[in-house]
LOMI-212995 format. One line per field, with one value per residue (C-alpha): residue number from 1; residue in three letters; chain; x, y negated, z. Coordinates in steps of 0.2 Angstrom, whole numbers, padded with zeros to 4 digits. Layout:
BEGIN
resi <- c(NUM_...)
resn <- c(ALA_...)
chain <- c(A_...)
c1 <- c(X_...)
c2 <- c(Y_...)
c3 <- c(Z_...)
% end
This chain:
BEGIN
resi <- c(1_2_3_4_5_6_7_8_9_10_11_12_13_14_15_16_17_18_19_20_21_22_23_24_25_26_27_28_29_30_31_32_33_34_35_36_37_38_39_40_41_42_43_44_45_46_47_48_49_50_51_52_53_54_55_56_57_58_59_60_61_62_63_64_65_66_67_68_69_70_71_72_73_74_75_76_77_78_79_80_81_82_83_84_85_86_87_88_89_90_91_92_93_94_95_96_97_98_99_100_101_102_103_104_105_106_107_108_109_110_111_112_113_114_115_116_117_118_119_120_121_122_123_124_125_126_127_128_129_130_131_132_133_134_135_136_137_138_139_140_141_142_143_144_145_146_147_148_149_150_151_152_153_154_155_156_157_158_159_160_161_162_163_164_165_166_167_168_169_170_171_172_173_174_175_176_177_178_179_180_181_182_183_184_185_186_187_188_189_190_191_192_193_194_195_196_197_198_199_200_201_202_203_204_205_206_207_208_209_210_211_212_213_214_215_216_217_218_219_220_221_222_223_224_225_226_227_228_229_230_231_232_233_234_235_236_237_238_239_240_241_242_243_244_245_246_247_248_249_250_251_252_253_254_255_256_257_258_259_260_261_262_263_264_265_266_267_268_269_270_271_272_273_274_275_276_277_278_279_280_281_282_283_284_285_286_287_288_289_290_291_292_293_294_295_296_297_298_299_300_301_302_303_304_305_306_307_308_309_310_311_312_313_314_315_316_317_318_319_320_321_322_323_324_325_326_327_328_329_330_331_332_333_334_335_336_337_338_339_340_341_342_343_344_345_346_347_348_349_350_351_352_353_354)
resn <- c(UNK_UNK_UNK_UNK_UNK_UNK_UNK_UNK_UNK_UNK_UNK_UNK_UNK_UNK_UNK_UNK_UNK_UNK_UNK_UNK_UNK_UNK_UNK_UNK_UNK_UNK_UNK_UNK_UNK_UNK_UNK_UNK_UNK_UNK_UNK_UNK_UNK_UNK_UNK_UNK_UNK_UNK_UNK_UNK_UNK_UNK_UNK_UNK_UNK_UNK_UNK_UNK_UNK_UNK_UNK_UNK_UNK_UNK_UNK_UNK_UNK_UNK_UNK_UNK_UNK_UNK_UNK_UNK_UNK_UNK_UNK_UNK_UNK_UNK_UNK_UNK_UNK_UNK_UNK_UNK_UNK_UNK_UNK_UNK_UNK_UNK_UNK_UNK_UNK_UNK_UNK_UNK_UNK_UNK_UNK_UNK_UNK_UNK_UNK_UNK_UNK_UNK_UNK_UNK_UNK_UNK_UNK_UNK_UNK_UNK_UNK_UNK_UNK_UNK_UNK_UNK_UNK_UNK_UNK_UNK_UNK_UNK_UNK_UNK_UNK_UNK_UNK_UNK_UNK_UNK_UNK_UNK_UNK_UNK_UNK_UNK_UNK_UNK_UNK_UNK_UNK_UNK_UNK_UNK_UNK_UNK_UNK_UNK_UNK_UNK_UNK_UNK_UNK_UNK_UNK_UNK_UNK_UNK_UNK_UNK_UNK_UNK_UNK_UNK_UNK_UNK_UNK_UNK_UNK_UNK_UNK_UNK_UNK_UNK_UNK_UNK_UNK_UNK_UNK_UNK_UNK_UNK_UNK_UNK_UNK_UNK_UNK_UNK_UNK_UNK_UNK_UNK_UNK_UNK_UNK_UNK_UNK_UNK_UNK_UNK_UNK_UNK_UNK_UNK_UNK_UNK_UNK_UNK_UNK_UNK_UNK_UNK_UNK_UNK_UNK_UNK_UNK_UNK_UNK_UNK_UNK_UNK_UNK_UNK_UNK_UNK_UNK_UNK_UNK_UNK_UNK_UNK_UNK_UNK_UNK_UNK_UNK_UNK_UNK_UNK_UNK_UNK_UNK_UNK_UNK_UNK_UNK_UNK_UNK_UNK_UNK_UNK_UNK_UNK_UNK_UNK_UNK_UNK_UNK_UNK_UNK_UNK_UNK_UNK_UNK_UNK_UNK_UNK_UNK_UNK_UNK_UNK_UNK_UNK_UNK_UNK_UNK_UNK_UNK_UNK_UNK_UNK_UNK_UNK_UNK_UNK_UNK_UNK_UNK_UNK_UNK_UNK_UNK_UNK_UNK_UNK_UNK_UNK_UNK_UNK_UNK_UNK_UNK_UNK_UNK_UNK_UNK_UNK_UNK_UNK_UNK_UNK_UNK_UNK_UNK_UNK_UNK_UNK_UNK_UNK_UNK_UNK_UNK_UNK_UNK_UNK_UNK_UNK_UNK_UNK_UNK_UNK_UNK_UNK_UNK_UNK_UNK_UNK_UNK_UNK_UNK_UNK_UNK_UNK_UNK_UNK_UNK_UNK_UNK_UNK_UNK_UNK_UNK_UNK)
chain <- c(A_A_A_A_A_A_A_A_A_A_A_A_A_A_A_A_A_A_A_A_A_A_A_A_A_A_A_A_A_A_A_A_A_A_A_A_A_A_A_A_A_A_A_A_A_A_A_A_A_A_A_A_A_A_A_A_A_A_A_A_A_A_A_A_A_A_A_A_A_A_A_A_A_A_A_A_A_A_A_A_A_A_A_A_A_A_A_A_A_A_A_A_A_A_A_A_A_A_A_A_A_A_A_A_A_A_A_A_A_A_A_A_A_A_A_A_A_A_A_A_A_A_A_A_A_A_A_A_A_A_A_A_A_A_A_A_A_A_A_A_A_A_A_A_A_A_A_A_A_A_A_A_A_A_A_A_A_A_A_A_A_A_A_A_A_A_A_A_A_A_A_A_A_A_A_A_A_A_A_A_A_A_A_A_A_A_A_A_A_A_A_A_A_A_A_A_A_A_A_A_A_A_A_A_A_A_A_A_A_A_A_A_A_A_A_A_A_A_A_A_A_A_A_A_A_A_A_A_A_A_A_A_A_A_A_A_A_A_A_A_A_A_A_A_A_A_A_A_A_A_A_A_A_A_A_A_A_A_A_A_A_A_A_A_A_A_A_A_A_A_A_A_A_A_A_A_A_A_A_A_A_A_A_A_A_A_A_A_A_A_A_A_A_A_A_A_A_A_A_A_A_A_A_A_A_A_A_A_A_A_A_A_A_A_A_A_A_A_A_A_A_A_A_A_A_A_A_A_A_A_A_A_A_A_A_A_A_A_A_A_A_A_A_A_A_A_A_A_A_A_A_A_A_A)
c1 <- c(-0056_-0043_-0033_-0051_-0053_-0037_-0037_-0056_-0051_-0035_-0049_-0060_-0049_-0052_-0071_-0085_-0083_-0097_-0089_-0075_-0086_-0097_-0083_-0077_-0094_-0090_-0072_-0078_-0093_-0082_-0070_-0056_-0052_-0040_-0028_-0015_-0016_-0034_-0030_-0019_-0030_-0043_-0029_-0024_-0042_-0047_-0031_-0034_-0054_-0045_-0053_-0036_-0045_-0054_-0040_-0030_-0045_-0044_-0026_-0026_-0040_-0025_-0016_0000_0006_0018_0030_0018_0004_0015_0022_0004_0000_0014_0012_-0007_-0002_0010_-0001_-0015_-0003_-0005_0015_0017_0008_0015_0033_0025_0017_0036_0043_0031_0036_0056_0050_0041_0057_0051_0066_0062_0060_0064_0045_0042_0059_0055_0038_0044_0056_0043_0034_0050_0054_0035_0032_0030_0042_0053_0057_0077_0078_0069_0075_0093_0086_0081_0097_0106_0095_0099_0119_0118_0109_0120_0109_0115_0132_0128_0109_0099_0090_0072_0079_0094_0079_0069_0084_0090_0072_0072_0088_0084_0065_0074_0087_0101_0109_0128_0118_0109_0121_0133_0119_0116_0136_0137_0124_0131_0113_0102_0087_0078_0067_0082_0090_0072_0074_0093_0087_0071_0080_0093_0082_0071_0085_0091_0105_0099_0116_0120_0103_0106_0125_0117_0106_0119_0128_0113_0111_0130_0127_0110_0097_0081_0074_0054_0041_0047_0065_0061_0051_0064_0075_0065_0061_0081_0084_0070_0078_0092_0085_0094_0081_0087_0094_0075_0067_0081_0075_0056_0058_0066_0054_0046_0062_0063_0044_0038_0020_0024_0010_0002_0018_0031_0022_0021_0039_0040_0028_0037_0051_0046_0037_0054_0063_0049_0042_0023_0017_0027_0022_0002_0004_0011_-0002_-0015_-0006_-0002_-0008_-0018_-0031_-0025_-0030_-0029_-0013_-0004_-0014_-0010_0010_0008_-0002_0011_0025_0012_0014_0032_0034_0019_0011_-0009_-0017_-0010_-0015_-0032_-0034_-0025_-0038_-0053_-0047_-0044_-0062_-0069_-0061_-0065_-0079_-0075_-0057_-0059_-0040_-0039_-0048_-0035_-0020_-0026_-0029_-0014_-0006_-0018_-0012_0008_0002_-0006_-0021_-0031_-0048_-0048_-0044_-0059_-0068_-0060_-0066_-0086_-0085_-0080_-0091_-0105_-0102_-0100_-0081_-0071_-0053_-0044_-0027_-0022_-0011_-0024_-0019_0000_0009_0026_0036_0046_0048_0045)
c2 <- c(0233_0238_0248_0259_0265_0276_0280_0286_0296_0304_0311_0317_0325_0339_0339_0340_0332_0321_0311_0305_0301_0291_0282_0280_0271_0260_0255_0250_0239_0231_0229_0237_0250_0242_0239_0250_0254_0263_0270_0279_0290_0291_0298_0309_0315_0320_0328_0337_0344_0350_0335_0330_0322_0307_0306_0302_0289_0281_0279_0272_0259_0251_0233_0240_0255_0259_0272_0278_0280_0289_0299_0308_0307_0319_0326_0332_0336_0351_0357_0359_0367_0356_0356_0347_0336_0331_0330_0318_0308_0307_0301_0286_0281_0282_0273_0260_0256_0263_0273_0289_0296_0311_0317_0316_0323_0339_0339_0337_0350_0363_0358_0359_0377_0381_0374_0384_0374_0359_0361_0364_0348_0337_0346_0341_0326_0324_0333_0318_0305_0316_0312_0294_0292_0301_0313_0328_0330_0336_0340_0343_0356_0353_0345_0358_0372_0364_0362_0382_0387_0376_0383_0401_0401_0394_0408_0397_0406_0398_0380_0388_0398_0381_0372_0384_0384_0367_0367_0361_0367_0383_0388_0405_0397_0392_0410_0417_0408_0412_0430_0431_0421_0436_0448_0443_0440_0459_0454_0465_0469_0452_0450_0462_0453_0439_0449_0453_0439_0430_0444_0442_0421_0426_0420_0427_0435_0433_0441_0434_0437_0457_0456_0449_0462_0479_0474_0473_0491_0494_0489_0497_0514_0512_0524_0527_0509_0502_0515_0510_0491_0496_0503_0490_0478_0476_0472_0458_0450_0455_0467_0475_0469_0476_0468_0477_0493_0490_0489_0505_0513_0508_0515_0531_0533_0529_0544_0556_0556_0553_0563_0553_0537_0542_0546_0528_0521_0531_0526_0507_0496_0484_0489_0494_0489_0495_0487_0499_0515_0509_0509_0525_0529_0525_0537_0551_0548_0547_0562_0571_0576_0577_0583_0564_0557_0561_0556_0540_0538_0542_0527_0516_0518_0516_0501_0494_0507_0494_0497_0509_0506_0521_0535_0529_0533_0550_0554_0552_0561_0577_0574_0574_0590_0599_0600_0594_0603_0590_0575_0583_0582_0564_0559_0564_0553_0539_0541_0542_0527_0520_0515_0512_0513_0501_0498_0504_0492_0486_0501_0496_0489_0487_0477_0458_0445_0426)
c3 <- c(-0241_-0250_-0235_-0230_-0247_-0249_-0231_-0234_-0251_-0242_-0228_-0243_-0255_-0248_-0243_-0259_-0274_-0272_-0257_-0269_-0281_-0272_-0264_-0282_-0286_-0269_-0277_-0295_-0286_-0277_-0290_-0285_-0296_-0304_-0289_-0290_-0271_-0271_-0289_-0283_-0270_-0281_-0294_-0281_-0274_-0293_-0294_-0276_-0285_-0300_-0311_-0319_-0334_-0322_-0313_-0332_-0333_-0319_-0320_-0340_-0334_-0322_-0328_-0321_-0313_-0298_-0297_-0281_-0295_-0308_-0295_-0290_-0308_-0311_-0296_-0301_-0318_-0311_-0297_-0311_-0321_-0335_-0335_-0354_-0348_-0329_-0341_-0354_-0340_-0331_-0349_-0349_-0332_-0337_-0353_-0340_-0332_-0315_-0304_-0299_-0282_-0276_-0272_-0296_-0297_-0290_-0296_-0315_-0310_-0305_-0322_-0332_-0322_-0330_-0344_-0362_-0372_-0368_-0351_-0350_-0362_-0349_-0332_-0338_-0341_-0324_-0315_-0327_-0320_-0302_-0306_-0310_-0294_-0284_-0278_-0288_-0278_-0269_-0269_-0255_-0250_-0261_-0276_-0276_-0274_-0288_-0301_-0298_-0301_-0315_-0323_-0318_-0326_-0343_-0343_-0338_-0326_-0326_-0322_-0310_-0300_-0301_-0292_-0279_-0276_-0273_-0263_-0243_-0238_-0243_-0238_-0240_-0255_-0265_-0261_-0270_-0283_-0291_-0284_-0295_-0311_-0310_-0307_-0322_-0336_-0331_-0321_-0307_-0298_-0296_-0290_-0275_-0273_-0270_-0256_-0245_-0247_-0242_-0228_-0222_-0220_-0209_-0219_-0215_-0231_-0234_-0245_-0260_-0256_-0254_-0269_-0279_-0269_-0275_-0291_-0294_-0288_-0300_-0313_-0308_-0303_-0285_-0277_-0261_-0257_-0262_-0248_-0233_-0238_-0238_-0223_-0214_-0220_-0204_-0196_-0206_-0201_-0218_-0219_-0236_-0249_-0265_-0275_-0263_-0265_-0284_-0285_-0277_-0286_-0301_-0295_-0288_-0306_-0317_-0307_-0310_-0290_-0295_-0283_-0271_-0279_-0278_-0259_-0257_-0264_-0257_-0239_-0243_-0230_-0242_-0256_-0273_-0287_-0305_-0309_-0296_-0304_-0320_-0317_-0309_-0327_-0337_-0327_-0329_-0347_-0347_-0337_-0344_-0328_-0332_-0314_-0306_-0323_-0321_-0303_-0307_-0322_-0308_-0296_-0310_-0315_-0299_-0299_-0313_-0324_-0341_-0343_-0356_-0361_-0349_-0360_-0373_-0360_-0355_-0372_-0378_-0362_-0368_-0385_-0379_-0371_-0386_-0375_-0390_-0381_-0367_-0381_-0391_-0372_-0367_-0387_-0382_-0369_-0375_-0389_-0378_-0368_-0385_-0386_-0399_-0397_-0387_-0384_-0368_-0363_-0349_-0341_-0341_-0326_-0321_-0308_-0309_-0299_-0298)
% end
């Protein structure tokens, strides 16, 4: 009846396809696809397998929706990053007349934080919504999280930093987030503020936190303070991860240690990838320094033998060099593996957080 069949979709969302689908095919023969109740786990099933189109169907073929349907509608919409579209979805269900709960609220507010275009319209929208309802002042600890992630991804960093101080409650994940939104909109002092303060009121900072944290003293070419906290990652619980040694990397390459920088990632605990060869790459050509150039080039093409970007990098590190035989050399070979020139920006990487 209608109670087994959301209680059998919740139990297969996240088993094969097929499963839902036949249990699908059991709710239309017995005519229940339009009750609002098994809708919505068939809704959320679709939504669980990535099929956010059947889910839409299924939920425009209902007489009348709930605020429980709308909400896993947005819901799915934002986990599938289809973020325009969990926002128009929420619009409909204030158009409706439906209240929302706090569960859509911060969903919209994830979509509105990701979203292209549009997003700082509707999330104030929301945090007005949040006000009337008196769940704004203060806000707890998920919607506060969700709105200073909202504000900081848009570039609103007054709104978000008023937020997170009216905040009675603040966990590590709202911390990440003003510290990433600083961070990316090149306020990377206040970034590393923010840091202690968080470190003096004993928060435990996580990976993302000491991402966020190194990419500001990237930004702001503190060296020394970016090793201490490297160092002390382990102190912290954290085992440092291709983006932490990225950071470093980056770093290391600004201030012209690229021998330093290559022996870091040749020691890194996890396996690099061309992204961290390619911001060592770009500090070879910054700093000129061809021998760590061309290993850099050798990994990267181990790595990945098509990103012929690469050739187009070292080239124009010969070039800058005046070393026009090996350019002539580099120009043979690329010939012969029949390349034309491509821009090298393949072979560019660099560090930010969030």
């Amino acid at each position: 009846g209608r109670h087994t069949f959301p209680f059998l979709l919740k139990a297969s969302a996240r088993l094969p396809l097929p499963v839902s689908t036949q249990i699908h095919a059991l709710v239309v023969k017995h005519g229940l696809h339009r009750d609002t109740y098994v809708a919505n786990g068939l809704v959320r099933a679709y939504s669980v397998a990535g099929l956010i189109g059947v889910a839409r169907k299924v939920f425009d073929e209902l007489p009348e929706r709930s605020v429980v349907v709308y909400t896993t509608m947005v819901s799915g919409y934002a986990q599938n990053g289809r973020y325009q579209d969990a926002m128009g979805a929420f619009d409909e269900m204030l158009n409706e007349g439906f209240e929302p709960g706090a569960v859509v609220l911060a969903s919209v507010l994830s979509a509105c934080a990701r979203s292209e275009s549009g997003g700082l319209v509707m999330g104030r929208r929301v945090h007005d919504i949040m006000e009337r309802r008196g769940m704004a002042a203060p806000a707890g600890v998920i919607l506060g999280t969700a709105l200073v992630d909202m504000y900081g991804k848009n570039g609103a960093i007054e709104e978000a930093v008023t937020v997170f101080k009216g905040m009675p409650e603040r966990h590590t994940a709202t911390w990440n987030a003003l510290i990433s939104a600083l961070v990316h909109h090149g306020h990377g002092k206040d970034a590393l503020a923010m840091f202690e303060q968080m470190r003096r009121e004993g928060v435990p900072p996580n990976a993302t936190t000491l991402v966020g944290v190194l990419s500001a003293y990237c930004h702001t070419g503190l060296l020394d303070e970016a090793r201490r906290v490297f160092a002390s990652m382990e102190d912290f619980g954290v085992t440092p991860s291709i983006q932490h040694y990225g950071c470093m990397v980056d770093l290391l390459g600004r201030s012209g240690l690229l021998l330093e920088a290559e022996e870091m990632i040749r020691g890194m605990t996890c396996k690099a990838d061309t992204m961290i060869w390619g911001a060592l790459l770009t500090a070879c050509k910054s700093h000129g320094d061809i021998d760590i150039a061309e290993r850099a080039v050798q990994e990267m093409l181990k790595l990945d033998p098509n990103n012929h970007g690469v050739y187009v990098v070292l080239s124009n590190i010969y070039a800058d060099a005046g070393r026009w035989q090996d350019v002539d050399k580099l120009r043979k070979v690329m010939k012969d593996a029949r390349l034309s020139k491509i821009p090298g920006s393949s072979a560019v990487a660099g560090c930010s957080a969030g």
